[in-house]
N, C-alpha and C positions, 0 to 999 in steps of 0.2 A: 622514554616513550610517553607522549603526551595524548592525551582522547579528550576529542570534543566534542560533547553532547548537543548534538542539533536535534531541537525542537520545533518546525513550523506549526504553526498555532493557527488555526480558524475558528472562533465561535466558541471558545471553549478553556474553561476555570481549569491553568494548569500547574494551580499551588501546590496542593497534592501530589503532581508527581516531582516538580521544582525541589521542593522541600524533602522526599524520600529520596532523591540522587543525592543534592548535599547531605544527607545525612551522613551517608554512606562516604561519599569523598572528604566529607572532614573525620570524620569517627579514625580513618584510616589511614588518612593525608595522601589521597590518590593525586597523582599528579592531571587534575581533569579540569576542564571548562565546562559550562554550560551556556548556550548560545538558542536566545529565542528570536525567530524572525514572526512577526502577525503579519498575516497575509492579508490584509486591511477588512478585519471583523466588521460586523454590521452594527452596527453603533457604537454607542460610547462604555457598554455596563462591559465589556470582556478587555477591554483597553483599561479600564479601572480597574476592575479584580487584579488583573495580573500586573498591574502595576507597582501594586502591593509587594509584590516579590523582586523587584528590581533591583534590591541590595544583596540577593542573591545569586546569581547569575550574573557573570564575564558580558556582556552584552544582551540588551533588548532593544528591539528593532520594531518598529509601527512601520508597513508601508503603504501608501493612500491611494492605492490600486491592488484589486487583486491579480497577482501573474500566476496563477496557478498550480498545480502539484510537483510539475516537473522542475522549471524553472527557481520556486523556491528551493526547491534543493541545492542546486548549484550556485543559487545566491550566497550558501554560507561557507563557502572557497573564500568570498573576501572577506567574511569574519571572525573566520575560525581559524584558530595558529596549528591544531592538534595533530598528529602525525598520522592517527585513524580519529573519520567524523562517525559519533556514531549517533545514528537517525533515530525517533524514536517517533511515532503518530503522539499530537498532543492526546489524544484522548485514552493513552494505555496509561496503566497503571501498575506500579513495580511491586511484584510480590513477595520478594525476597530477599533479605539483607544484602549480599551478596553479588549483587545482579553485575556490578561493574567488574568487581572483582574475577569473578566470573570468566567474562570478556576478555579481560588481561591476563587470565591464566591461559586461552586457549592463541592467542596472539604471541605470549611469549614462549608459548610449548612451540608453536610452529609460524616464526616468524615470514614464511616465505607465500602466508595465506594474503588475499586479495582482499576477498569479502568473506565477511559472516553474517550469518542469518541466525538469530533467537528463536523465532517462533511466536506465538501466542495463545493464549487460552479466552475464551469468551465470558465475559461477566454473567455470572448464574445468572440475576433478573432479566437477563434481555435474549436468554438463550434459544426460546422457541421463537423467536421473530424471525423470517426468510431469513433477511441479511446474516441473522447468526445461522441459523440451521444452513445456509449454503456456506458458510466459513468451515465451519464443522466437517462436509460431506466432502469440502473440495479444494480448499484451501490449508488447514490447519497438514501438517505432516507427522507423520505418528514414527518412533523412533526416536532412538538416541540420537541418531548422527545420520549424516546424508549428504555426498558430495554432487545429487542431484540440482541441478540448479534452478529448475523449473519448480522447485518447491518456494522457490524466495519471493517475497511479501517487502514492500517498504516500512510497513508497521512497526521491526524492530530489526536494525542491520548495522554493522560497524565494515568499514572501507577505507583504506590507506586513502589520504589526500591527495599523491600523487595520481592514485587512480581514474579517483571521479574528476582531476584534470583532466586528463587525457579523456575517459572516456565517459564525458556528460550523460547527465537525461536529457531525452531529444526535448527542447525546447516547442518544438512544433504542434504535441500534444499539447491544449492549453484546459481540455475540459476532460472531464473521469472516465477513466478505464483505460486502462492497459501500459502506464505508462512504467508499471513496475517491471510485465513482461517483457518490453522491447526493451528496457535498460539491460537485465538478465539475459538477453539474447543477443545482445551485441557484447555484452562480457563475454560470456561464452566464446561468441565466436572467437575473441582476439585471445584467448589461452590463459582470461583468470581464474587463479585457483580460490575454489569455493570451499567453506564448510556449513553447512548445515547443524548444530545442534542446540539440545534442549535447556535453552532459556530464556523461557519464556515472559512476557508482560500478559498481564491481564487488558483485551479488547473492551473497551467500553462504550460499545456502539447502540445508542436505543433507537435508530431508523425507524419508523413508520414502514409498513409494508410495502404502501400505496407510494412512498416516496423514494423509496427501495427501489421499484419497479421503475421508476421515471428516473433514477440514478441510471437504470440498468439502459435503458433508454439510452441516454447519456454514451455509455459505454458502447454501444451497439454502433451510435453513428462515430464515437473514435477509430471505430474497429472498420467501419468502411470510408474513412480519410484514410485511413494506410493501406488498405484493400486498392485503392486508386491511384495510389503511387505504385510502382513497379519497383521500385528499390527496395520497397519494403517487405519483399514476399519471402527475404532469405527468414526475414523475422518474426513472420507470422504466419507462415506456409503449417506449424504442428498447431495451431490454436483450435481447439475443438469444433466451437460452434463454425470460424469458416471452413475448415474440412469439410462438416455435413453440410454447409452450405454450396459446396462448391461440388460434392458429390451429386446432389439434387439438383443441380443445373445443369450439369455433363450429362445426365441422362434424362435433363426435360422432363423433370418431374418438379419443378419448383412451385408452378403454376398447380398444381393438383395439391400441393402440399398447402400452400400458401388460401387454395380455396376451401379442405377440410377444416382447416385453421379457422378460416372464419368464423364457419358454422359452430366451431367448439370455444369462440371467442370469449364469451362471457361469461362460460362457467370455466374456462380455465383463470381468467382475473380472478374471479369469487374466489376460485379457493386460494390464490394466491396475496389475496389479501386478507384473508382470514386467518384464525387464530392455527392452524392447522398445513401449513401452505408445502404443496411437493415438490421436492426439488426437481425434479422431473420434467413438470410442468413448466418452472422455468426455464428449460434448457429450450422445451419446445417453444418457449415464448420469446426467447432472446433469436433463436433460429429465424422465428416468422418477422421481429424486428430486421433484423439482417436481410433477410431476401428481399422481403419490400423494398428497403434502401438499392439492394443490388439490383432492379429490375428496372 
C-alpha cells in the first residue's frame, strides 16, 4: 500500500512541514510520496523558498493560474501513483513522529475505510483571533473517534484514489467556503465508510480578523450559488446558517431581522474585529450576509 502526500500550496513556506514527513518516511522507509501542486502564489519569493525543497518531494508543480480549493485537489489524481492521497493544508504543521505511521496503522487495521479524517489543533500564538476561536467552538471535534462525518475538515484527511475518482470535489465551487462540506455530503450519500480519529496537525492560521470577516463574506456568497441551484439542496438542506435563514423567510421575519441587524451593525463589526470577538455574533453576521444575498 502506497500513500500519497498531497500538498496544495498557496502563499506559504512549506519546508517545514516537507522536511518533518520525509523525516519520518525515510527514518522508517514508509512506502510514501510527497506531491506539491502551487496554486500559482503571488509572486516569486514562495516559488523560491519552496524550491529549495525540490530534491525532496516525488513532484512539484507551479501552475500560472489559480483554479482554486476544489479543483486542486483533484488535479493530484494525475500526479500522484498512491493507493490512499492523503491531503494535508500547506499551512499545518506535524506534531508528532508518528503521524504517517499512524495513518497506516488505522488503514491496515480496517482496510475497507473510505476516508479519514486526523483532525487538528490550533497554533497557541494565533488562538484568540475569530478564525481560531470559531475553529475551536465549531469545527475542531473532541474525542477519540467519530464515524460522524459532518465533523470532516480538508485540513488533514487520507482517501483511497479510487475514491476521489469517482467521487470529485465539485469543481463548480471556485471561491471559499463550503467546498469541504458538499464533498462530505456527497460521500455520505453514496455509502462511504468514514472514520474520524485523533491525529492531529497543528493549524497555522494568523488571519486578520477584518480579513476573516471578508473570507466569511466569501463563504456566504458560495453558500448562495448552491442555494440557487436546486440540485443542490440534498447537500445543503442541514447547514446551520441556511436553515435559520430559511426559517426567517417562511415566517417573514427576514426583513425585521435583517432591519435590527442594521441598527446593531457596527457594534457587532467592532467586536468582531477586536481583540475579543463572539462567536455569536458571527453566526448573526454570516445570517445577515445570507439574507441580503437571498432577498
Amino acid at each position: 500500500m502506497k500513500i500519497s502526500v498531497c500538498i496544495p500550496v498557496y502563499n506559504f513556506d512549506v519546508r517545514g512541514l516537507v522536511t518533518a514527513l520525509n523525516r519520518e518516511i525515510h527514518t522508517y522507509a514508509l512506502d510514501a510520496e510527497i506531491i506539491l501542486i502551487d496554486d500559482a502564489s503571488a509572486g516569486c519569493a514562495f516559488r523560491k523558498i519552496n524550491t529549495e525543497i525540490e530534491h525532496q518531494v516525488h513532484q512539484l508543480i507551479f501552475l500560472e493560474e489559480n483554479i482554486g480549493r476544489s479543483r486542486i485537489r483533484n488535479l493530484f489524481i494525475k500526479y500522484a501513483d498512491g493507493d490512499y492521497f492523503l491531503f494535508l493544508d500547506c499551512d499545518a504543521v506535524i506534531d508528532h513522529p508518528d503521524f504517517l505511521r499512524k495513518y497506516i496503522a488505522e488503514i491496515e487495521h480496517s482496510p475497507a475505510l473510505d476516508l479519514l479524517y486526523g483532525n487538528f489543533r490550533i497554533a497557541e500564538q494565533y488562538s484568540k483571533s475569530l478564525r481560531n476561536r470559531y475553529s475551536v467552538a465549531r469545527e475542531i471535534f473532541s474525542g477519540e473517534r467519530s464515524s460522524d462525518i459532518s465533523v470532516f475538515k480538508t485540513v488533514n484527511f487520507a482517501i483511497k484514489k479510487d475514491v476521489l475518482i469517482e467521487f470529485p470535489f465539485n469543481e463548480e465551487l471556485t471561491q471559499y467556503g463550503y467546498e469541504d462540506y458538499v464533498f462530505a455530503k456527497l460521500l455520505k450519500r453514496n455509502g462511504i465508510r468514514f472514520l474520524a480519529f485523533n491525529n492531529p496537525v497543528i493549524h497555522v492560521d494568523d488571519t486578520d480578523n477584518a480579513v476573516f470577516l471578508k473570507k466569511t463574506q466569501v463563504g456566504m456568497d458560495t453558500l448562495y450559488g448552491l442555494i440557487i441551484s436546486p440540485h443542490n439542496n440534498p447537500l445543503i438542506k442541514d447547514i446551520r446558517v441556511y436553515k435559520a435563514a430559511i426559517m426567517l423567510k417562511k415566517f417573514k421575519l427576514d426583513g425585521v431581522f435583517l432591519f435590527v441587524y442594521k441598527l446593531a451593525e457596527k457594534k457587532i463589526y467592532s467586536n468582531l474585529v477586536s481583540e475579543q470577538p463572539e462567536i455569536r455574533l458571527l453566526d448573526i453576521y454570516k445570517l445577515a450576509w445570507l439574507l441580503r444575498k437571498m432577498q
